[in-house]
C-alpha positions as CSV (number, residue, x, y, z in Angstrom):
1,X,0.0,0.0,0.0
2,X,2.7,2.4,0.5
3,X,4.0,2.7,-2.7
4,X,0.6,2.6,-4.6
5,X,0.2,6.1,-1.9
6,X,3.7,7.3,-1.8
7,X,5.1,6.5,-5.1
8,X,7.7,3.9,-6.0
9,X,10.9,5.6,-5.0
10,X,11.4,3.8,-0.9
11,X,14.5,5.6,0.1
12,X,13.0,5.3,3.2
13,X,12.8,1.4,3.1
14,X,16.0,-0.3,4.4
15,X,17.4,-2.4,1.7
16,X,16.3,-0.3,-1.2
17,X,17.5,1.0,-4.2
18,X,17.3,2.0,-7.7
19,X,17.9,-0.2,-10.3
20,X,17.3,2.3,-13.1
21,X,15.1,4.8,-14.5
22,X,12.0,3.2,-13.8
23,X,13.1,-0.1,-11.9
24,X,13.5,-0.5,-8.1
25,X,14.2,-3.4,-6.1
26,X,14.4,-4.2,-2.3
27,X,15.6,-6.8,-0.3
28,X,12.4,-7.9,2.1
29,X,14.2,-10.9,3.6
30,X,17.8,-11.2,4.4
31,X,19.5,-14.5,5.3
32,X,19.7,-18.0,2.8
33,X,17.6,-17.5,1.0
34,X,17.7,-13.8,0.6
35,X,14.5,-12.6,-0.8
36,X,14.0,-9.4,-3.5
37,X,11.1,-7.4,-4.6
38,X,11.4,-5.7,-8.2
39,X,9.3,-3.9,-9.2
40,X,8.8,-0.5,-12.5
41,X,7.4,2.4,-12.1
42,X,5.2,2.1,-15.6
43,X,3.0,5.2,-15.4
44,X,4.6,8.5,-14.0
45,X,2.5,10.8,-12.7
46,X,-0.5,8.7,-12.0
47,X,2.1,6.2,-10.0
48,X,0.8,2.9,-11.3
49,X,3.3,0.3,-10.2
50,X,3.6,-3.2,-11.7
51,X,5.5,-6.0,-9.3
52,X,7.7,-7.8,-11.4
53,X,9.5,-10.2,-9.3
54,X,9.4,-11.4,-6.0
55,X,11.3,-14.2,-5.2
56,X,14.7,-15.4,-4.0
57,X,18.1,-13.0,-4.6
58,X,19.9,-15.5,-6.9
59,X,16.9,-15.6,-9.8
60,X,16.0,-11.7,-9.4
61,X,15.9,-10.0,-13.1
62,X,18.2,-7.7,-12.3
């Protein structure tokens, strides 16, 4: 919910960061296996988000 409120850049959000332009990714668990959200800001102004991955750290689309 936050980032459909508060847009998709979480520089708040331990673990987070910018993978590019559009694309953001965080680490939600940490340990084996280490799990990562990814996810692209596809819409701008109206801050639609689509969730791209979610999974373990090794397959991430990075």
């Amino acid at each position: 919910m936050q980032l459909r409120f508060e847009g998709p850049v979480r520089g708040d959000w331990p673990n987070y960061s910018k993978l590019g332009k559009n694309r953001h990714h965080c680490h939600i668990k940490k340990g084996r296996p280490t799990y990562v959200a990814v996810w692209e800001d596809v819409s701008g102004h109206i801050k639609l988000v689509e969730i791209v991955y979610v999974g373990t750290h090794e397959d991430a689309p990075y």
